[in-house]
ChimeraX commands (.cxc) that place a marker at each C-alpha (Angstrom):
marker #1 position 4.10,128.64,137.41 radius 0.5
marker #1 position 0.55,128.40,139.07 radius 0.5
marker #1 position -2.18,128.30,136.42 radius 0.5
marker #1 position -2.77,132.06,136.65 radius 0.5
marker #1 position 0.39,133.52,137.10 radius 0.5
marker #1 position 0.55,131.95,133.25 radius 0.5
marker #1 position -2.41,133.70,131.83 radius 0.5
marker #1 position -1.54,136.71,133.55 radius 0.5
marker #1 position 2.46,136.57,132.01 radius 0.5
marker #1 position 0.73,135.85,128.29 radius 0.5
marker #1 position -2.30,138.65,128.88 radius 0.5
marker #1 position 0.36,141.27,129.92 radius 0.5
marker #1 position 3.66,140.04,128.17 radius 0.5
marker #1 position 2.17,139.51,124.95 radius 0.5
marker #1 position -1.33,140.97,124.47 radius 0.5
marker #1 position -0.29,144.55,126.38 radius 0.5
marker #1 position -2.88,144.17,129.57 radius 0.5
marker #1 position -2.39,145.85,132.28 radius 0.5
marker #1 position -3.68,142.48,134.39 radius 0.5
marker #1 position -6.42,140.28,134.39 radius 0.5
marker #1 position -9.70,139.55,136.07 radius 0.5
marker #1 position -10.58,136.21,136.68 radius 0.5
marker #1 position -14.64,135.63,137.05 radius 0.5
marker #1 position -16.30,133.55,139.74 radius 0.5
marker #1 position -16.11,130.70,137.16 radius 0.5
marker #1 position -12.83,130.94,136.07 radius 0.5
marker #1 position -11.76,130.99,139.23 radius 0.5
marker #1 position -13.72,127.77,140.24 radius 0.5
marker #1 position -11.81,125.99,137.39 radius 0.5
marker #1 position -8.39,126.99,138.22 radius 0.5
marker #1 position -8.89,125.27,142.00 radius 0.5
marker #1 position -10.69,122.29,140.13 radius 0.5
marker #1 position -7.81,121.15,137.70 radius 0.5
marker #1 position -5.00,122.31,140.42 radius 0.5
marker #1 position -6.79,119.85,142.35 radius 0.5
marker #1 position -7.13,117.35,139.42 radius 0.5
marker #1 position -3.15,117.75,138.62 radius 0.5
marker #1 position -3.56,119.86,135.62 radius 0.5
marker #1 position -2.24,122.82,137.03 radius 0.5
marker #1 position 1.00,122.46,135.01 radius 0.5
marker #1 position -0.29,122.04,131.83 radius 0.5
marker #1 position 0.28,124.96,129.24 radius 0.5
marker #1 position -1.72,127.86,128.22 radius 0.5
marker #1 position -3.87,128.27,124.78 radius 0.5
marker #1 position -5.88,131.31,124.74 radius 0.5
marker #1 position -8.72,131.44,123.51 radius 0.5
marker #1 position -9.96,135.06,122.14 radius 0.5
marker #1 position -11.51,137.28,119.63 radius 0.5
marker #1 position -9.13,137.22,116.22 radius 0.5
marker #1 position -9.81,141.04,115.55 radius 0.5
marker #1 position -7.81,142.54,118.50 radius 0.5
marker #1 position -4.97,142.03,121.11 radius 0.5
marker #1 position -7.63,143.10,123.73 radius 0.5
marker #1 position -10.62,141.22,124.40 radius 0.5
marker #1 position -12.72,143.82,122.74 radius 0.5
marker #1 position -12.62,143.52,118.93 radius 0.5
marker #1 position -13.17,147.20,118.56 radius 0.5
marker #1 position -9.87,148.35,119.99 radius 0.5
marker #1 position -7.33,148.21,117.10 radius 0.5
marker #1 position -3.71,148.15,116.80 radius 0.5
marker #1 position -1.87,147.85,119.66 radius 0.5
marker #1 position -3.87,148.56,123.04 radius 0.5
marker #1 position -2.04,149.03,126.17 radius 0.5
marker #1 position -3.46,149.54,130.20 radius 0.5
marker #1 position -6.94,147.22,130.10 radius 0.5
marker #1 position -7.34,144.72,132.02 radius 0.5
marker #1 position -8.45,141.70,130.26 radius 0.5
marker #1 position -11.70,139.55,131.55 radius 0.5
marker #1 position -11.17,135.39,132.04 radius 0.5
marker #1 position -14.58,134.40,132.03 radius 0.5
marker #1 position -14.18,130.54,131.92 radius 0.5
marker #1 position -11.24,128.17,131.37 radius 0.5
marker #1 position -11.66,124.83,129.71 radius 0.5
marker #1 position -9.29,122.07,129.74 radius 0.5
marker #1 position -8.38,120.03,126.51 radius 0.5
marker #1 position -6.37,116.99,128.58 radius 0.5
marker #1 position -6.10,114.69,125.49 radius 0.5
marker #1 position -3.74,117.25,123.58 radius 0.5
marker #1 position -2.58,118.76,126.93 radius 0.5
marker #1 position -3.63,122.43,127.87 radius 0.5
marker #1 position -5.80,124.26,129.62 radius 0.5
marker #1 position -7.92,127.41,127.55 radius 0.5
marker #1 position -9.20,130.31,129.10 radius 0.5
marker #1 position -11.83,131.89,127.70 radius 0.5
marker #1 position -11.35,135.85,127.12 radius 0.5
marker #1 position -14.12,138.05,127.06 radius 0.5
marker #1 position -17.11,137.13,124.58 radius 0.5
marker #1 position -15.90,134.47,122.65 radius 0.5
marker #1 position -17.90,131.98,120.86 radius 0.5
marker #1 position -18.29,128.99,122.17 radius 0.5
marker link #1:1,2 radius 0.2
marker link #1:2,3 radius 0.2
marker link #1:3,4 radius 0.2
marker link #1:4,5 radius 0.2
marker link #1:5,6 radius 0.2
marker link #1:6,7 radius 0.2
marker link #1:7,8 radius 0.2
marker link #1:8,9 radius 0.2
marker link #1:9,10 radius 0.2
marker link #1:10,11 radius 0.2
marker link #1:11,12 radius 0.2
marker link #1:12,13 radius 0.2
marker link #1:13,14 radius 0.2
marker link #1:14,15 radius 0.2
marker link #1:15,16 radius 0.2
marker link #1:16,17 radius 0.2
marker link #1:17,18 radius 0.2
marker link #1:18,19 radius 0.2
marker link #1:19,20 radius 0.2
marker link #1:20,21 radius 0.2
marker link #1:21,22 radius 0.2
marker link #1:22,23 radius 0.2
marker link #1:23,24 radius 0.2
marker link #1:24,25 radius 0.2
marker link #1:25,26 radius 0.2
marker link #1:26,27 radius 0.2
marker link #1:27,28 radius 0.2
marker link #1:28,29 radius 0.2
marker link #1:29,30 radius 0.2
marker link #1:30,31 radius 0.2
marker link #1:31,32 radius 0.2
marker link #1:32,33 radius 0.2
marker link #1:33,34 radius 0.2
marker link #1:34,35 radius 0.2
marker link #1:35,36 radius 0.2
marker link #1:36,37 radius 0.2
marker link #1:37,38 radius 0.2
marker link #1:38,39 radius 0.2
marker link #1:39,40 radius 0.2
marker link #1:40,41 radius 0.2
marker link #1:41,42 radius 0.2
marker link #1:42,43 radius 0.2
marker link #1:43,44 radius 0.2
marker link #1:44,45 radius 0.2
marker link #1:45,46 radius 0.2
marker link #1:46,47 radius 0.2
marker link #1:47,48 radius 0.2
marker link #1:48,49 radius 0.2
marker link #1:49,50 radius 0.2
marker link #1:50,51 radius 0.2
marker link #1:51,52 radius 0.2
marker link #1:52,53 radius 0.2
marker link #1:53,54 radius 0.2
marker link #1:54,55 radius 0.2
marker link #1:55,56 radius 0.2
marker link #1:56,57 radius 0.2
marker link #1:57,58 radius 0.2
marker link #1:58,59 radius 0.2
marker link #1:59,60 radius 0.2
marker link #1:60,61 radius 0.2
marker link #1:61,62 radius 0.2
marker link #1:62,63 radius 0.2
marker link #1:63,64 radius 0.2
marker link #1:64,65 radius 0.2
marker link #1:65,66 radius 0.2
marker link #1:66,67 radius 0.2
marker link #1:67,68 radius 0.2
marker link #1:68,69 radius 0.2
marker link #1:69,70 radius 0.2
marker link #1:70,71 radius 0.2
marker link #1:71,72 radius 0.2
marker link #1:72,73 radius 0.2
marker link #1:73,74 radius 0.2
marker link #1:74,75 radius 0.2
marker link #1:75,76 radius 0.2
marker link #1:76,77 radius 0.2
marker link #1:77,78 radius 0.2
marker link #1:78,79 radius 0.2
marker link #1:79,80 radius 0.2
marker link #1:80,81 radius 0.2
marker link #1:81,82 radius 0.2
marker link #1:82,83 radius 0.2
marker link #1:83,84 radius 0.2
marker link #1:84,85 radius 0.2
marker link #1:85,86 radius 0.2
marker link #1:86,87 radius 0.2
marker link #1:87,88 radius 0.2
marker link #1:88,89 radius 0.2
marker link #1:89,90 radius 0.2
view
């Protein structure tokens, strides 16, 4: 699967999102490492621990938000790519 059709599969299939927004730099980094050949590699998200969401004030189990890819990273060496959700710190 293209790069993200992935994080959309894991942000809807597994955290509950409705679908995802990728930001102007996000985006820039999927076309990079498509273009590099990293565009198969697997997905690691990388989020807040306190909530399925992005938003570490929504508890339990939330359903229907769409869920913010602000940047995605790649970690070559061990062999995925990380999108960063939301405020994370970096």
């Amino acid at each position: 699967l293209p790069v993200i059709d992935k994080i959309r599969l894991i942000a809807q299939q597994i955290y509950g999102a409705s679908d995802i927004e990728l930001l102007p730099e996000a985006q820039e980094k999927v076309a990079l490492y498509t273009k590099q050949g990293f565009g198969n590699l697997p997905i690691c998200m990388a989020k807040t621990h306190l909530s399925l969401s992005h938003d570490p004030e929504q508890k339990g189990a939330p359903t229907g938000f769409i869920l913010p890819i602000r940047d995605i990273r790649a970690s070559v060496g061990a062999g995925f790519l990380y999108p960063l959700v939301g405020t994370v710190c970096d």
